[in-house]
Structures are given as C-alpha cells and as structure tokens.
C-alpha positions, 0 to 999 in steps of 0.5 A: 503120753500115747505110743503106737508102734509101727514099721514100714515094710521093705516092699512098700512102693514109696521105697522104689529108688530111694535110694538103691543099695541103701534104702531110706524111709522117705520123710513124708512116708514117715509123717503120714504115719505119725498123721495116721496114728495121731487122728486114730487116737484122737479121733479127728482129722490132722490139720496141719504138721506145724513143724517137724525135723528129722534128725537119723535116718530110718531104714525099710524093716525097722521097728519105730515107736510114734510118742505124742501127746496133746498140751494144752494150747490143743498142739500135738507134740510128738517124737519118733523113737528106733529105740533110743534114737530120735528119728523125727520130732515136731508138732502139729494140730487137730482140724477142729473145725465143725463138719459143714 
C-alpha cells in the first residue's frame, strides 16, 4: 500500500463560491489529486476513475492522506483518509496503451 499525504490550500481558486462561510473541497479538486499522486507513483497516465464515492466532507486547510495500491487484475483501489475518517474511496485504471 503506497500513501501520499496532501492538503488543499485554502486560497486555491477552485474554492471561490464553494460554498461561502462553510467552504468544501470540491469533488473533482479531490480527484485530480488522488490522479495526480497515483500516476506519479506508477509513472503512467490515469485512464479512467471506474468508481469513486465520497463519503465526509473535507475542508480547504486539512491535512488528507491518499492510500492506494495496484490488485491484480491492473485496477488501482484507493482510499481518502482525514485521520481515521474516510473522505473518498474508488478504483481506477492505469492508460496502458503504447505512445503512438
């Protein structure tokens, strides 16, 4: 299991109106970070996000930890933690495709 810890800083522009006096970090901001960390630890490309749910909110400034880990059909499984508290899990895949 690899895990890569991370925050969103409470000035990033994705925050801006969402939502005004009780600010949380948008869904797809979340995901493009679990993306990020997945394909610079595999060093290839993500795919696709097969599934994701979310499941608490998180908040601009707290520290999060991304978990995830390759089975063996290929799929990467992965869970976002604040602590002990499950913010997002799902799976997705690695672009496997050769460079044309």
């Amino acid at each position: 299991m690899l895990r890569v810890a991370d925050e969103v800083d409470p000035a990033h522009p994705a925050l801006a109106g969402h939502f005004p006096g009780n600010p949380v970090v948008p869904g797809a901001l979340l995901l493009a970070r679990v993306v990020r960390a997945v394909a610079a630890a595999f060093g290839s490309p993500v795919g696709a996000v097969r599934g994701a749910k979310f499941h608490a909110p998180l908040r601009p400034g707290e520290r999060f930890e991304v978990e995830f880990e390759r089975d063996a059909a290929g799929a990467v499984k992965f869970r976002v933690l604040r602590g002990a508290t499950l913010i997002a899990a799902g799976d997705l895949s690695l672009n496997t495709a050769p460079n044309a």
